[in-house]
C-alpha positions, 0 to 999 in steps of 0.5 A: 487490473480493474478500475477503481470503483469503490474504496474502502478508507480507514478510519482511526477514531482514537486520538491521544487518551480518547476512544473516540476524538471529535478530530481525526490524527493527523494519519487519519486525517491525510488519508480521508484527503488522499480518499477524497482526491483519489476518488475524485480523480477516478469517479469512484465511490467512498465507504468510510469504516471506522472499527473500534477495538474494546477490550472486554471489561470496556465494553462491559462498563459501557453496557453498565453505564449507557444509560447514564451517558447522553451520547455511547460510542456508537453515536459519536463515532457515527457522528464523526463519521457524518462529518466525512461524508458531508466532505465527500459530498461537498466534493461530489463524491458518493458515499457512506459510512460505518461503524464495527467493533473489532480489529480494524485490520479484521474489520477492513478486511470482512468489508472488503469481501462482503462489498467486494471493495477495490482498493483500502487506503489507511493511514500510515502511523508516524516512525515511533521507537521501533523505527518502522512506518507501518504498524500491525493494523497496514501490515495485517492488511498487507498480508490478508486483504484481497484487494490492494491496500493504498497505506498514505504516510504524512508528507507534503506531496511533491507537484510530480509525484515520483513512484517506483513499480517493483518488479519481479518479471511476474504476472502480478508485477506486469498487472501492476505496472499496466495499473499504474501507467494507467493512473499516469494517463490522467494525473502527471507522475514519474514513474520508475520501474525496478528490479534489484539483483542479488550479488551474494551470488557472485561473492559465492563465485569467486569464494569457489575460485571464478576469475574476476573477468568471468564474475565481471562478463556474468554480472554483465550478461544477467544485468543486460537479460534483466533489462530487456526483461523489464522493457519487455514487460513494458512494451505491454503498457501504454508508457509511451503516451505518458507525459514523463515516460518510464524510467528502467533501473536495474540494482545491485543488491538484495531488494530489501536493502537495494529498493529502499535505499533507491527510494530514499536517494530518489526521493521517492513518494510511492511504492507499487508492489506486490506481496505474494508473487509467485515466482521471477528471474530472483524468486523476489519478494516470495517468503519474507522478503517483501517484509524485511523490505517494507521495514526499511521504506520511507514512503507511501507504499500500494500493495497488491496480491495475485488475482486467485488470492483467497483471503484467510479471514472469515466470519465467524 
C-alpha cells in the first residue's frame, strides 16, 4: 500500500435550503477536521473539491439573471473554499481548491484520476429514516473510486481510537492490514483483526444428519486454521513495534451481521475494508456482501479496492 501524499477531501456546500451556505454542515465540517489532521500527521498535501449539482432549469436561471446577482455561485463557492485553504495554511499544510458542476460522487472520482489522488475523505450524513449512515454519494465512492475512499461519521473521537481491519486472508486485506499497522507506528491506535465465518454451514450439516460431536470437532478445526491464517498474515507486518499490538478474533456468523455487531459492542470508531476482494477462505466480501454490511456499521468506515482496479467513470 503506498504512502499517503495527496488527499482529496470533499466538500458539501449545500446547507439546509441554501445551494451554497457560508458555513459547512456539521458532516462537512468534521471531515475538513479529520483532512486537516491526517494531512498534518502524514505530510500530505490537500486539494478541497466542492461539486455543485444543478438541475437543468437551475442552471438556466442562473444564466438569465448572472448579471443581476453581484456574486453567482461559482464565486461564493470558490469563496468557501479560500476559507479552507487559509485553515490549511494556518496549519502548514499545502493546498488547493476547486470547484465542479456535476455529481459530487462523479466529480470526485474524474479528480482522483486526473491527479492520481491517494486517499478521498468525505463526509458521512447523520442516520435519516432509512437508518443507514452512508448515502448514495460515500456509496457510489465506495464502489467506483480507485483510490481508498476515508468516509468520517461525527463523533467525539475517543483518546486511542480503536479500528478493526476486516479480513478475508486475501491480498487486498493482507495490503491493508500492513496500511494500517503502518499509520499505528505514528498515531496510537487499537487495532483488531477480523474474520467472520458463516455457520449456515454447519446448520446444513446437521439438517443432513452429521452428529453433533463431529459438527462440534469441524467448527473447531476451521475456527483454529482461520486463526493461524490471521497470524500469519500478521506475521507480515510490523505489529509487534505498535504500542498496543493487534488483537485477532475470529466470528461465528455471516460477516454482514457478525462484524457489525463486533463494532457496536466494541465500540469501534473505524472500519478498514476491502470492497472487491477476489476471493478468501469464505469468498467474503465478493457480490453484495460488502454492501449489506456496510448498511448496518456505526462508524467510520475506510475502503479499498485491488490494485488492478479500473475504475467505470470516464470523461465524457
Amino acid at each position: 500500500m503506498q504512502h499517503i501524499n495527496s488527499i482529496l477531501v470533499g466538500v458539501d456546500l449545500t446547507h439546509a435550503d441554501r445551494l451554497v451556505a457560508s458555513d459547512l454542515n456539521a458532516q462537512t465540517a468534521e471531515a475538513v477536521e479529520r483532512a486537516l489532521w491526517l494531512a498534518d500527521l502524514v505530510n500530505a498535501k490537500l486539494e478541497f473539491i466542492a461539486a455543485i449539482d444543478l438541475s437543468a432549469h437551475t442552471k438556466h436561471l442562473l444564466e438569465e439573471d448572472r448579471n443581476h446577482f453581484s456574486k453567482n455561485v461559482e464565486d461564493e463557492a470558490l469563496e468557501v473554499m479560500v476559507g479552507l485553504i487559509e485553515q490549511a495554511k494556518a496549519k502548514g499544510i499545502d493546498s488547493s481548491a476547486k470547484v465542479a458542476f456535476g455529481s459530487s460522487w462523479r466529480e470526485i472520482i474524474l479528480e482522483v484520476i486526473e491527479d492520481k489522488h491517494d486517499l478521498v475523505l468525505v463526509g458521512t450524513r447523520p442516520h435519516g429514516f432509512t437508518g443507514r449512515l452512508f448515502g448514495g454519494t460515500v456509496m457510489n465512492l465506495f464502489r467506483q473510486c480507485p483510490c481508498p475512499v476515508y468516509a468520517v461519521k461525527i463523533g467525539e473521537e475517543p483518546e486511542i481510537p480503536e479500528i478493526v481491519v476486516a479480513s478475508d486472508m486475501s491480498e487486498v486485506s493482507s495490503e491493508i492490514l500492513n496500511f494500517i499497522v503502518s499509520m499505528g507506528q505514528i498515531a496510537d491506535v487499537k487495532i483488531h483483526l477480523v474474520h467472520a465465518i458463516d455457520t449456515q454451514l454447519e446448520v446444513r450439516l446437521k439438517g443432513l444428519g452429521v452428529g453433533e460431536e463431529t459438527l462440534q470437532k469441524c467448527a473447531e478445526d476451521i475456527m483454529e486454521e482461520v486463526k493461524n491464517e490471521l497470524n500469519e498474515q500478521l506475521a507480515q507486518t510490523d505489529f509487534r513495534t505498535l504500542t498496543y499490538g493487534v488483537q485477532v478474533h475470529v466470528l461465528e456468523g455471516s460477516p454482514e451481521e457478525a462484524i457489525p455487531e463486533f463494532i457496536k459492542e466494541h465500540d469501534i470508531n473505524l472500519l478498514a475494508m476491502g470492497t472487491l476482494a477476489r476471493s478468501g477462505i469464505s469468498g467474503f466480501f465478493i457480490g453484495n456482501t460488502a454492501e449489506r454490511m456496510l448498511e448496518k456499521v456505526d462508524c467510520s468506515v475506510v475502503a479499498f479496492k485491488p490494485g488492478d482496479f479500473v475504475s467505470p467513470v470516464v470523461p465524457e
